[in-house]
C-alpha positions in Angstrom: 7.1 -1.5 -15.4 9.8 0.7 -14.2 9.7 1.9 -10.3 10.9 5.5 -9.8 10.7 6.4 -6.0 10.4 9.6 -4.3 10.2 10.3 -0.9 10.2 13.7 0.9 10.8 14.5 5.0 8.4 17.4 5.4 5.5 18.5 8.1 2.1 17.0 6.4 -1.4 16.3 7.9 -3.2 13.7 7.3 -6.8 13.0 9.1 -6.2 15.2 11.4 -2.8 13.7 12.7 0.7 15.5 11.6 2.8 13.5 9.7 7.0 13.8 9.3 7.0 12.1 5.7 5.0 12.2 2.9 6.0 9.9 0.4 5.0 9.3 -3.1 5.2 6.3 -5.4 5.8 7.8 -8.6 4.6 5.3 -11.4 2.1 4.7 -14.0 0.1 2.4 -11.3 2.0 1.9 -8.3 -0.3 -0.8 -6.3 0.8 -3.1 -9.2 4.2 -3.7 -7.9 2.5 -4.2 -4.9 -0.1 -6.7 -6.3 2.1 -8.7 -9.1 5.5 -7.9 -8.0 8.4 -9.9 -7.7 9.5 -10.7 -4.0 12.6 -8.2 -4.7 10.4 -5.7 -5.7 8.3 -6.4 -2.2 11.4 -5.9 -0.5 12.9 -2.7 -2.8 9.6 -0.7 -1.8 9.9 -1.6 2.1 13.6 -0.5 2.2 12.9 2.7 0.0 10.0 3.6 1.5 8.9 1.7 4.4 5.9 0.2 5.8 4.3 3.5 6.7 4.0 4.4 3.1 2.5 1.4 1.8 0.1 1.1 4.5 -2.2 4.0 2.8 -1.7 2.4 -0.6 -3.9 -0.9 0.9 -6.0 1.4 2.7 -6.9 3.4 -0.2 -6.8 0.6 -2.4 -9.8 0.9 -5.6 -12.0 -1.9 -7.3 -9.5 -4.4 -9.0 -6.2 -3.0 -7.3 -5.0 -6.1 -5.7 -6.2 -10.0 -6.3 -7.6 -12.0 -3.4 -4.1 -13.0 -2.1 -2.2 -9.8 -2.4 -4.7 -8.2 -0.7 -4.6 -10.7 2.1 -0.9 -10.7 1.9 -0.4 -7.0 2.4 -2.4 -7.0 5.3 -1.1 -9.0 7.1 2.5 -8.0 6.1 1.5 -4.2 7.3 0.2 -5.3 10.1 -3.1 -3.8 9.2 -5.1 -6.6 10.6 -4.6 -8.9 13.6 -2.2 -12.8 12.9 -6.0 -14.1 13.9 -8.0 -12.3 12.0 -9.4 -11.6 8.5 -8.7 -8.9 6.8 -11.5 -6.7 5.4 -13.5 -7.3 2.5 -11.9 -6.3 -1.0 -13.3 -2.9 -2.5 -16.1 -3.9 -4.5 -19.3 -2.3 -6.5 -22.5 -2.3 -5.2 -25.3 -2.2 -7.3 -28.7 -0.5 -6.2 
């Protein structure tokens, strides 16, 4: 896979709440580097983007995006979830 960053400083909304930077990873499937990365791949998207940009990219995160320990991982990592606690449920299907 081959990472190609872009990140732009502009006025953006986003739930309501204006944002200074929108940023945009620009690859086939981004959340992979985020999911099977190497740990210098970990640390290239925190320095070229930082940890507000991935934070949306877990938030957002579809059915088979991240594996069990990723998806704990980047939780904790973004501080998305408290040291003591667990992080959410994985996106799942429900049937019914």
């Amino acid at each position: 896979m081959r990472l190609r960053i872009s990140s732009t400083w502009r006025p953006t909304t986003c739930g309501g709440k204006r944002l200074k930077k929108r940023c945009t990873i620009q690859t086939a499937s981004s959340h992979r580097f985020m999911d099977i990365g190497t740990f210098d791949d970990v640390q290239g998207l925190e320095r070229a983007l930082g940890m507000d940009c991935l934070a949306p990219v877990v938030r957002q995160a579809e059915i088979g995006w991240f594996r069990p320990q990723s998806w704990s991982y980047w939780h904790y990592r973004l501080g998305l979830v408290d040291k003591t606690a667990r992080p959410p449920p994985m996106p799942m299907h429900t049937l019914g």
